[in-house]
PAZAPA-4460 file (N, C-alpha, C; in steps of 0.05 Angstrom, whole numbers, plus 32768, in hexadecimal, padded with zeros to 4 digits):
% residues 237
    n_x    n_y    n_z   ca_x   ca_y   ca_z    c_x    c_y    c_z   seq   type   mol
   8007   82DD   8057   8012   82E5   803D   7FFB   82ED   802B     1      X     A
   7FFD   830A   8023   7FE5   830C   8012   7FDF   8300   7FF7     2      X     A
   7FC5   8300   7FE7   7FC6   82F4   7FD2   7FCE   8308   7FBD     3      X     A
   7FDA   82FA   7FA8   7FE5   8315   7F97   7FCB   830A   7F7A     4      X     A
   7FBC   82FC   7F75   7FAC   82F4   7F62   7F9D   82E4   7F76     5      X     A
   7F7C   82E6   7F5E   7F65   82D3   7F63   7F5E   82CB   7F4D     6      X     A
   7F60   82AE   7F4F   7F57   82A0   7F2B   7F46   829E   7F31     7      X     A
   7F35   82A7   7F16   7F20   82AC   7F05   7F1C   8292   7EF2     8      X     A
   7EFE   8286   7EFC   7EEE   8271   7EEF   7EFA   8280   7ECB     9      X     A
   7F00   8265   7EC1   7F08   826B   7E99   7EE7   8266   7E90    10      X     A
   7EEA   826B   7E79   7ED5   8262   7E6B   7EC7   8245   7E64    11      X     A
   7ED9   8237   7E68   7ED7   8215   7E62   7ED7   820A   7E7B    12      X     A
   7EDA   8219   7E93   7ED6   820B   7EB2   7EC0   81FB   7EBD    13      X     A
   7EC7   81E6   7EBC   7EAB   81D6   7EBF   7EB7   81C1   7ED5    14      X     A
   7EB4   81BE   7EEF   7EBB   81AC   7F09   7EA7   819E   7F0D    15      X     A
   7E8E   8196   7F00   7E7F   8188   7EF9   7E81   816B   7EEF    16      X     A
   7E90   8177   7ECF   7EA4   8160   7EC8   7EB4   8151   7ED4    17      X     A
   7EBC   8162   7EDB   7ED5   8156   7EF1   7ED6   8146   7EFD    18      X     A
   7EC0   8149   7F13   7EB9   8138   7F29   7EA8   8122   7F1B    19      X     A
   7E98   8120   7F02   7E8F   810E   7EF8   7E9E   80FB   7EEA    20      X     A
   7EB6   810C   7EE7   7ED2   80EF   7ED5   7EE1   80E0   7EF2    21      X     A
   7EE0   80ED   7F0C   7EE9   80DE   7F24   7EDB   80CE   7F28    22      X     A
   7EC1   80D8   7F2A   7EA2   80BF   7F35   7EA6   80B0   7F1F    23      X     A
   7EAA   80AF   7F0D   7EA7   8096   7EFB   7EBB   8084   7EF9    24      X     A
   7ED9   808F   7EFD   7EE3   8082   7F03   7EEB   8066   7F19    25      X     A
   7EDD   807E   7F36   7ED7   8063   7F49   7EC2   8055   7F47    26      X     A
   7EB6   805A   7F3C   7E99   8050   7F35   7EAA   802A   7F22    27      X     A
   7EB3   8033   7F12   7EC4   8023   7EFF   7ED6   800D   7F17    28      X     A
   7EE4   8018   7F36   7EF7   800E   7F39   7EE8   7FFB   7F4F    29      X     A
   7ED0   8006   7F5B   7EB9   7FF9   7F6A   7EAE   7FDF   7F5A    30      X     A
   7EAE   7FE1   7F3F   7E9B   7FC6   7F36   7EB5   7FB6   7F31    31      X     A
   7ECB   7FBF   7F2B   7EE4   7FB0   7F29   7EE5   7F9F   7F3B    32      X     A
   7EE9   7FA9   7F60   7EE3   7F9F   7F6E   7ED0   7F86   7F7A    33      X     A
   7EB8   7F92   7F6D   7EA2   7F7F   7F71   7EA5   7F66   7F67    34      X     A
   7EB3   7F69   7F4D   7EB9   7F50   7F3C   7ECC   7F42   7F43    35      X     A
   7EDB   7F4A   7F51   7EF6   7F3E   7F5C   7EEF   7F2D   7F82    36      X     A
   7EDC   7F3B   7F8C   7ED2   7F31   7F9D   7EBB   7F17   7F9C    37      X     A
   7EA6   7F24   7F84   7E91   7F0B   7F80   7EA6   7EED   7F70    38      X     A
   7EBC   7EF2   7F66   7ECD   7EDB   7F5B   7ED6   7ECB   7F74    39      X     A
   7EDB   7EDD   7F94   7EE1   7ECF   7FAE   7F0B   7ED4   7FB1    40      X     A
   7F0D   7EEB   7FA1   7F23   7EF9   7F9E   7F21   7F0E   7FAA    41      X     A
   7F42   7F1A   7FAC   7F46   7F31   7FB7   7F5F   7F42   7FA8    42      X     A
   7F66   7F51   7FAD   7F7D   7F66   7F9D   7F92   7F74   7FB5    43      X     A
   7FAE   7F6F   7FA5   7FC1   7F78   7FB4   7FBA   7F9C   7FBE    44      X     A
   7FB1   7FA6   7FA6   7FAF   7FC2   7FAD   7F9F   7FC9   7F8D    45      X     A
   7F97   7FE6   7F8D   7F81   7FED   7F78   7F86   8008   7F78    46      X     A
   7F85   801B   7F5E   7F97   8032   7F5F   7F7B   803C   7F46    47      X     A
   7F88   8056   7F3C   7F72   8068   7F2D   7F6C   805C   7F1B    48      X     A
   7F75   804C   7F18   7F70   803A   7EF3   7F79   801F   7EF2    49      X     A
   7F81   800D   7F08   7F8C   7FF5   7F0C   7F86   7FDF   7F22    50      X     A
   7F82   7FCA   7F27   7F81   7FC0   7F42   7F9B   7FAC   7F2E    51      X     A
   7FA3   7FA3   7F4D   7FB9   7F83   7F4B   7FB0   7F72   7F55    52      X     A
   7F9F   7F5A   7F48   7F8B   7F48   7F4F   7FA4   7F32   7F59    53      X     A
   7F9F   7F26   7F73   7FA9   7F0D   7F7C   7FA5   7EF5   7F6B    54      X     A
   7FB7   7EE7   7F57   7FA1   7EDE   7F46   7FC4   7EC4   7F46    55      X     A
   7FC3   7EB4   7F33   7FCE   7E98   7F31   7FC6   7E88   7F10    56      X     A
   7FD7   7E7B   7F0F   7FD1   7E6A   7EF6   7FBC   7E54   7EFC    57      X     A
   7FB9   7E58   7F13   7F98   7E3A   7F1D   7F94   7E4E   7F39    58      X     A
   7F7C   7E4B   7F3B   7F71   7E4B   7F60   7F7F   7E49   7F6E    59      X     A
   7F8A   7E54   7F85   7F95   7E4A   7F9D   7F8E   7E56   7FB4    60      X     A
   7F93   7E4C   7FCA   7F8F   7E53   7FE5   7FA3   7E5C   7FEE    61      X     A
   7FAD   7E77   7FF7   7FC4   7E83   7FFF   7FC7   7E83   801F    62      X     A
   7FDC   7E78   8029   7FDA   7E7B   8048   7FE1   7E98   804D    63      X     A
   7FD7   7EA7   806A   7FE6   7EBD   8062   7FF8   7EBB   808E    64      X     A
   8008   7EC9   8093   8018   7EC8   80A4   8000   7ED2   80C5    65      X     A
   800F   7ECB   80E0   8005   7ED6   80EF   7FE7   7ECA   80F0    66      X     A
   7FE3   7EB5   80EF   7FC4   7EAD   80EC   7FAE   7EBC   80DF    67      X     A
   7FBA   7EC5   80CB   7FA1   7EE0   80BD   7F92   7ECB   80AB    68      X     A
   7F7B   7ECE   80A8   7F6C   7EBC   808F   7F76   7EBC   8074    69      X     A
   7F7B   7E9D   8068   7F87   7E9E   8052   7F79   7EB1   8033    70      X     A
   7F84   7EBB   802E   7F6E   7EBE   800E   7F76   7EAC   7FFB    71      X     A
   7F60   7EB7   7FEC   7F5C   7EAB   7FCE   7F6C   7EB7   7FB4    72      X     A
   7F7F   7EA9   7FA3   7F80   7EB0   7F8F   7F7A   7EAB   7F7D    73      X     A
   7F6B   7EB4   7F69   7F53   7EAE   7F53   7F64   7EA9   7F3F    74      X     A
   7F56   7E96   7F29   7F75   7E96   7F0C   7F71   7EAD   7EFC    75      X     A
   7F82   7EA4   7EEA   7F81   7EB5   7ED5   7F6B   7EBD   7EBF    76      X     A
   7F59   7E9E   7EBD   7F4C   7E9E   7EB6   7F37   7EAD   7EBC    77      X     A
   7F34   7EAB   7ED6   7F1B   7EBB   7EDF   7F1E   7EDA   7EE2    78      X     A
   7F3B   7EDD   7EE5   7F42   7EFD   7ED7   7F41   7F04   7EC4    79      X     A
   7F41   7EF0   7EB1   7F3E   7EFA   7E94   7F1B   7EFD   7E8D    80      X     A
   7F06   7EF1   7EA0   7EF6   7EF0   7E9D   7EE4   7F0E   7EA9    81      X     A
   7EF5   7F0C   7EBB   7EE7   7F31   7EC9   7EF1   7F40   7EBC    82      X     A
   7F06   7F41   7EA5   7F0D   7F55   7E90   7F00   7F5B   7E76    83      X     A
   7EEC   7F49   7E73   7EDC   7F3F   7E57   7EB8   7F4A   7E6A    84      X     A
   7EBC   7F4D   7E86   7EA1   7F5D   7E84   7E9E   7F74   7E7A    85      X     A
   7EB2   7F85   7E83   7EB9   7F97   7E7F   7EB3   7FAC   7E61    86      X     A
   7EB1   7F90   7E52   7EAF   7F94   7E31   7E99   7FA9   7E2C    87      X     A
   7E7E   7F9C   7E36   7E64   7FAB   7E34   7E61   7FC9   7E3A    88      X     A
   7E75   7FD1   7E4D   7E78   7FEB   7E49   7E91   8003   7E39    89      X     A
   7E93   7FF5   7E2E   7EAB   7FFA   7E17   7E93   8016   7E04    90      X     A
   7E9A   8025   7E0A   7E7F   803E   7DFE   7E90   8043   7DDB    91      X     A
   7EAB   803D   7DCF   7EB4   8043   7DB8   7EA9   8032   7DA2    92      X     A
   7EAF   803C   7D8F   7EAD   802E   7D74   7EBA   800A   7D7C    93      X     A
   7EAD   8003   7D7D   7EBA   7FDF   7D7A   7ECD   7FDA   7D63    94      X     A
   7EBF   7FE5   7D4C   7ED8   7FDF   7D3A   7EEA   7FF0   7D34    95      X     A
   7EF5   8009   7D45   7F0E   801B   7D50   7F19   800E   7D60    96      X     A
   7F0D   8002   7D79   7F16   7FFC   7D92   7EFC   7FED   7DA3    97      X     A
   7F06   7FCE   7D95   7EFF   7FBF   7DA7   7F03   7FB3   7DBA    98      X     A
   7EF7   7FA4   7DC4   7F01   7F8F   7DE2   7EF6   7FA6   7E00    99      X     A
   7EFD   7F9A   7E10   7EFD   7FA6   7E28   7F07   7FBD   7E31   100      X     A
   7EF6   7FCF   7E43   7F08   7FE7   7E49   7F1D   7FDF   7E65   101      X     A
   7F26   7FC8   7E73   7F32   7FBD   7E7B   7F46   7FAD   7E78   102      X     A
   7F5D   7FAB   7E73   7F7B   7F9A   7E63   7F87   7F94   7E7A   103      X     A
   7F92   7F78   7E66   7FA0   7F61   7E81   7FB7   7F77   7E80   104      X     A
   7FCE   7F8C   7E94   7FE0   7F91   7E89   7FFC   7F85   7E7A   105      X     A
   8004   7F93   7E70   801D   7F85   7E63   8034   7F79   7E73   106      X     A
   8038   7F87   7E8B   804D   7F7A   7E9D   803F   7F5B   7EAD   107      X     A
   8026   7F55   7E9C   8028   7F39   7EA0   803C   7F21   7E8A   108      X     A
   8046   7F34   7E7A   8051   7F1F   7E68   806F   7F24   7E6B   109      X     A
   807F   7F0B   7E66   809A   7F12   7E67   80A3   7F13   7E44   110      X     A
   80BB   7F1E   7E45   80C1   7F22   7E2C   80C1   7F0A   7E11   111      X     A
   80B5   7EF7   7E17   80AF   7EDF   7E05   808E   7EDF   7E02   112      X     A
   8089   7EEE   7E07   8069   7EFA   7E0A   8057   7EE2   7E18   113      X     A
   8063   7ED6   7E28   8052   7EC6   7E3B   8056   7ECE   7E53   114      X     A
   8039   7EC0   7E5A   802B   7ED7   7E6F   8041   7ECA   7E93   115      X     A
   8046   7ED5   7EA2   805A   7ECF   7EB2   804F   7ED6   7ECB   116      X     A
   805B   7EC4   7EE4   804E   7ED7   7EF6   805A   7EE9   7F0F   117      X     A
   8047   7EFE   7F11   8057   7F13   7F1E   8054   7F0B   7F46   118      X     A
   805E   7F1B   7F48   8055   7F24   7F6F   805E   7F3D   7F70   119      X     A
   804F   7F42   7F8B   804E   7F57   7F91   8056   7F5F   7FAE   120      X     A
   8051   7F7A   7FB4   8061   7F83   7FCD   8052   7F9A   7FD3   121      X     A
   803B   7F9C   7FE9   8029   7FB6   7FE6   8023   7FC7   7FFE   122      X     A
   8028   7FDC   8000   801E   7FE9   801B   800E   7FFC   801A   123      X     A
   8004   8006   7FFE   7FF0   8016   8000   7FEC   8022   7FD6   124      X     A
   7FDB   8028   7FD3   7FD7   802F   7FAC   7FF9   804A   7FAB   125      X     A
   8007   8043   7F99   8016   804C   7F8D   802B   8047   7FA3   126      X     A
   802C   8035   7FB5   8043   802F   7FC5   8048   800E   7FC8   127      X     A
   8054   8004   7FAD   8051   7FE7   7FAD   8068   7FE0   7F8E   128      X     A
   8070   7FC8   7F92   8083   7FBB   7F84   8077   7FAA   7F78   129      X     A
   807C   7F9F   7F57   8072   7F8E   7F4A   808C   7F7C   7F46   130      X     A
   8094   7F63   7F41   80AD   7F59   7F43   80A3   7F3C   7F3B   131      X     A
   80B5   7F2E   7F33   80BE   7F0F   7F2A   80DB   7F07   7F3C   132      X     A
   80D2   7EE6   7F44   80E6   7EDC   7F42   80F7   7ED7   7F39   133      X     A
   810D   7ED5   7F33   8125   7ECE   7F30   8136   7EB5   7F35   134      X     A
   814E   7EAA   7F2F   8153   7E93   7F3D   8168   7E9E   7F4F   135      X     A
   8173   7EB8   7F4F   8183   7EBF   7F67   816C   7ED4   7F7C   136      X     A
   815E   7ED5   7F6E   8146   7EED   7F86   8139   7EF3   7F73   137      X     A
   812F   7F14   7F75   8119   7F22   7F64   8122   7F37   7F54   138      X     A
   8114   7F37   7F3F   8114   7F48   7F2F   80FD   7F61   7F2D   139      X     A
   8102   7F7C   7F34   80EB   7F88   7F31   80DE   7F96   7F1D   140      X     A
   80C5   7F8B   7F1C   80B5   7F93   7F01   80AE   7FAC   7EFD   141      X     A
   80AD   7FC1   7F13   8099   7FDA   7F12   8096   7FD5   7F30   142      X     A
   80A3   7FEE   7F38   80A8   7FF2   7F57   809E   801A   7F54   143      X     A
   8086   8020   7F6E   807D   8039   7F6D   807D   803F   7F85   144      X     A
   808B   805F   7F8A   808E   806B   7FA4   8084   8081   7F9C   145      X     A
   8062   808A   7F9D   8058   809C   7F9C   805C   80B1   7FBE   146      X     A
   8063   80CE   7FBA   8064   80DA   7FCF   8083   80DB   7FDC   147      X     A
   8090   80D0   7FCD   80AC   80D4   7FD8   80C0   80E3   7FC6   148      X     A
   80B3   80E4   7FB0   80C9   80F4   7F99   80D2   8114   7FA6   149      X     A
   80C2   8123   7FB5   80C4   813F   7FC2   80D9   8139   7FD7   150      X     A
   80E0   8118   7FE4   80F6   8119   7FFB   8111   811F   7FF3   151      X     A
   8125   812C   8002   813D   8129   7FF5   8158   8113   8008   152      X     A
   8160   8108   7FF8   8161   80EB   7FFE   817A   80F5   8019   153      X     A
   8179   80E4   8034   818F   80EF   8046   81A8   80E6   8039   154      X     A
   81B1   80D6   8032   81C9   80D0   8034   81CE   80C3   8011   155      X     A
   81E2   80C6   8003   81E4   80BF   7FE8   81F8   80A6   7FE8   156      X     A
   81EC   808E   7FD4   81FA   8075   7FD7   8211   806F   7FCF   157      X     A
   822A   8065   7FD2   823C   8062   7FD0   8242   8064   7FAF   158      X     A
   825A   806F   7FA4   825C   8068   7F85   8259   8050   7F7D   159      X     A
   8252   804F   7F66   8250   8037   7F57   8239   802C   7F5D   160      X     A
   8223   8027   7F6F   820D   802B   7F86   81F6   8028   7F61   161      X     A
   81F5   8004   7F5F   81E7   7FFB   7F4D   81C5   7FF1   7F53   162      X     A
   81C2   7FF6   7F6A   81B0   7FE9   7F79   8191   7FFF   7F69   163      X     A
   817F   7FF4   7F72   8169   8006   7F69   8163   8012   7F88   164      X     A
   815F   8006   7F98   815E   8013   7FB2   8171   801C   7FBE   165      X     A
   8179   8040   7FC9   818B   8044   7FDA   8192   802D   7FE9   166      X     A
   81A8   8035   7FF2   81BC   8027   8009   81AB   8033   801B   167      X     A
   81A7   805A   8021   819D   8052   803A   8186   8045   8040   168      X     A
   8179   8043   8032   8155   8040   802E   815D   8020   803D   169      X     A
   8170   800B   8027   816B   7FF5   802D   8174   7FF4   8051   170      X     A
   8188   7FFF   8062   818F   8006   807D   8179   8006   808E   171      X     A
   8167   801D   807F   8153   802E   808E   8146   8013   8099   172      X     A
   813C   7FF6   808B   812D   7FEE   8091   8138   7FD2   809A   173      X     A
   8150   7FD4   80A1   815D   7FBA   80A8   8168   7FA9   809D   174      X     A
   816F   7FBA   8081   8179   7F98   806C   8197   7F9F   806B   175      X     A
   81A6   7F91   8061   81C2   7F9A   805A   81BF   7F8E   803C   176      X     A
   81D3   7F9B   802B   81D2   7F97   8012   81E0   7F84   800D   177      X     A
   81F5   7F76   801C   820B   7F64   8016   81FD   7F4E   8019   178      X     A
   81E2   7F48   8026   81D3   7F2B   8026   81BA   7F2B   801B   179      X     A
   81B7   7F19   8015   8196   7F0B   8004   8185   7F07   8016   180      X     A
   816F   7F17   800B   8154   7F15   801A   8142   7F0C   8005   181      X     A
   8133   7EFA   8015   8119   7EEA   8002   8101   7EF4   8014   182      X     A
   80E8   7EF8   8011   80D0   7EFE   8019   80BD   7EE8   800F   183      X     A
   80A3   7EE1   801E   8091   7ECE   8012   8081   7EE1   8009   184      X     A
   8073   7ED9   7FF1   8068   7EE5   7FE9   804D   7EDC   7FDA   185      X     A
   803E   7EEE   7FD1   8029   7EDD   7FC6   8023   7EE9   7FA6   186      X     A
   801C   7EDE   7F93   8012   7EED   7F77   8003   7EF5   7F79   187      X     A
   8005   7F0F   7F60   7FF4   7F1E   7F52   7FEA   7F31   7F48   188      X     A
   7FD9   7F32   7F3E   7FD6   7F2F   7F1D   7FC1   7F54   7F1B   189      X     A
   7FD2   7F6C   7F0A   7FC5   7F7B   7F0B   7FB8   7F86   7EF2   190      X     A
   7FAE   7F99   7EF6   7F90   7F95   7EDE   7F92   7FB8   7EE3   191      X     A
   7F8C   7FBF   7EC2   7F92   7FE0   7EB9   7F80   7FE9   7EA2   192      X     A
   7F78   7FFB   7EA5   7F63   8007   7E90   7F68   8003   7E70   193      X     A
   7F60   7FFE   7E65   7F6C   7FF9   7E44   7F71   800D   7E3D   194      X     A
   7F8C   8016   7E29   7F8F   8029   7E1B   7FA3   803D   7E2A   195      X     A
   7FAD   802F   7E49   7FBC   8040   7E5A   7FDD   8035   7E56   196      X     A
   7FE3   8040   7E3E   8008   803C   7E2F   801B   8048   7E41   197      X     A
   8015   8046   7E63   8029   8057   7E65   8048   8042   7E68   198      X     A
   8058   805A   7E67   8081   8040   7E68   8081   8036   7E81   199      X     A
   8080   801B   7E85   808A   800E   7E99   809F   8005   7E9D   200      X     A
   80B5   8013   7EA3   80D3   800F   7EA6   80D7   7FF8   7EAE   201      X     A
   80EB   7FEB   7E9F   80F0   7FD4   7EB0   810C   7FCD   7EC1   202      X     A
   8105   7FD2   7ED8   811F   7FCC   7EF2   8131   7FB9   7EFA   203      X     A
   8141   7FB7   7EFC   8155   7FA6   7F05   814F   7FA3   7F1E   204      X     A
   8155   7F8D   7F27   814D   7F85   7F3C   8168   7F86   7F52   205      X     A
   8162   7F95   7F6E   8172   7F95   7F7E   8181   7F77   7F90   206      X     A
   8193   7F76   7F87   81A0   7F54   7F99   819F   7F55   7FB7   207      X     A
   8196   7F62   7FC4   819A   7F5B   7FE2   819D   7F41   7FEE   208      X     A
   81A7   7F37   8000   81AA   7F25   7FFF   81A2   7F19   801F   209      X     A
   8199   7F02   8027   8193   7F00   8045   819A   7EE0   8046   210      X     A
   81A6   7EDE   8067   81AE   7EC7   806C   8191   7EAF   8075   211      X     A
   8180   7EBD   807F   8168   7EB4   8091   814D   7EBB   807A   212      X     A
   8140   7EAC   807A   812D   7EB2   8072   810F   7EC5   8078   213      X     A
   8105   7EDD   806A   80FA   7EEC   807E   80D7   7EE7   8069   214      X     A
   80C8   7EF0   8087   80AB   7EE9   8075   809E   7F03   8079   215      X     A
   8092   7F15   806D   807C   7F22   807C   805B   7F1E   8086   216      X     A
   8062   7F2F   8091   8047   7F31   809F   8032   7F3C   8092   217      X     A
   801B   7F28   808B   8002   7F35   8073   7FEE   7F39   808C   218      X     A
   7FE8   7F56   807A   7FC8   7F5C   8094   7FBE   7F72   807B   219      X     A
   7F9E   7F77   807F   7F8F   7F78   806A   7F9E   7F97   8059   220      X     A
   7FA7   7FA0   8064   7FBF   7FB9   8053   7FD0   7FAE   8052   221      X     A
   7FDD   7F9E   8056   7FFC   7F98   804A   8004   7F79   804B   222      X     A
   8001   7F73   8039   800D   7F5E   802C   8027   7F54   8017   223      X     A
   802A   7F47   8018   803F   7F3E   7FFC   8034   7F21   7FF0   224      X     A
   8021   7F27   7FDF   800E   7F14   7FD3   8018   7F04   7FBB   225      X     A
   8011   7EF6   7FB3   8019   7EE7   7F92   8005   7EED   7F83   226      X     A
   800D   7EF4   7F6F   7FF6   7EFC   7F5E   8005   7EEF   7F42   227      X     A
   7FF1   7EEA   7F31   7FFE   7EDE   7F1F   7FF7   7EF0   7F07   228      X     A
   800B   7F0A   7F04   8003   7F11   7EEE   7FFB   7F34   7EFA   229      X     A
   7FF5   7F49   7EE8   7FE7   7F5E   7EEE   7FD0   7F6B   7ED5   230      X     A
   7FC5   7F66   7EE6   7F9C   7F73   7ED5   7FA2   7F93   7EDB   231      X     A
   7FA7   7FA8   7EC2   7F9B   7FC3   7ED2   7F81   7FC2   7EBB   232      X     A
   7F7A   7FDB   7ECD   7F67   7FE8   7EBD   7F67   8000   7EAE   233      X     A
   7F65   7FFF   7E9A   7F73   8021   7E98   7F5D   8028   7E87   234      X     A
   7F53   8042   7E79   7F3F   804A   7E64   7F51   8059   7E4C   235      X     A
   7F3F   804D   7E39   7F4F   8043   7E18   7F48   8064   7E0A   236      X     A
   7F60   8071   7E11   7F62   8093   7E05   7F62   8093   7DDE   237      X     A
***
């Protein structure tokens, strides 16, 4: 197919920049890390401007399935403490915009503005569920299916079809909708750049329902962790 145009560098083209607002960014999501590691912690998953720290209202020792080594979930405290390093590089006016360029996010709090705790559900950055228990099951906090919005869905769910997940989707993977399913799971807690307002819809939670109790299987990509809470990181625009 021939080309019918060739863009032409603009006047303000500078890929220099560019690549220096990416490097800095990982640069930012590397020491994040570091800090979350030297605490003897780990993170459900970590995205352009966020990790979801495994974290708890005290210390704990998490078993995890399949004889895998247990991890650590670090408290809150000590999340609130790797968010206050952060401060020193805060490059704005302090008295415009102070504190940290790192914020506990908001979907750690439930609507009584205490802080609550979340879990999670992760298979890879932008493909993971944030959710609370419930006393009939879960409620989901912020559920993301990056890369699937271009699919067009095979089969359309029955009317009235209140669920947040297709019918077929839930099929596809062996559940039926008429029973309750519980997962073990573990907390935690994610962490977002300050200043990053974006809407975090809040979801109804699908009732599925299961007779048997099912667990998954954690291995160092995929887990369903407890985290108590979510730390992003975001940078304060």
């Amino acid at each position: 197919m021939p080309i019918g145009w060739v863009e032409e560098p603009g006047k303000w083209f500078a890929p220099h920049i560019g690549s220096l607002i990416t490097a800095g960014g990982h640069l930012l999501l590397a020491m994040l890390e570091k800090c979350i590691t030297d605490a003897g912690g780990t993170y459900l998953f970590c995205d352009t401007d966020s990790a979801a720290i495994v974290s708890t209202e005290k210390p704990q020792k998490i078993d995890m399935p399949d004889g895998a080594e247990p991890i650590t979930a670090i408290s809150h405290k000590e999340v609130d403490g790797i968010v206050q390093k952060f401060e020193e590089l805060n490059p704005y006016d302090r008295k415009l915009i102070p504190g940290s360029i790192l914020k506990i996010h908001k979907l750690n709090w439930d609507g009584n503005k205490q802080r609550r705790q979340l879990y999670g559900y992760s298979i890879a950055a932008k493909r993971y569920a944030l959710y609370t228990k419930t006393q009939n099951g879960i409620q989901i906090v912020e559920p993301k299916a990056h890369g699937l919005g271009y699919f067009y869905p095979p089969k359309d769910s029955p009317e009235g079809w209140k669920h947040d997940a297709p019918l077929w989707g839930l099929r596809s993977v062996g559940l039926d909708h008429s029973r309750r399913f519980r997962t073990k799971t573990n907390e935690t807690m994610l962490v977002r750049a300050a200043g990053d307002d974006e809407i975090d819809a809040q979801y109804t939670a699908s009732r599925a329902e299961e007779s048997s109790e099912r667990t998954v299987n954690a291995t160092k990509q995929l887990h369903d962790a407890p985290a108590s809470g979510s730390v992003r990181t975001s940078t304060r625009r």
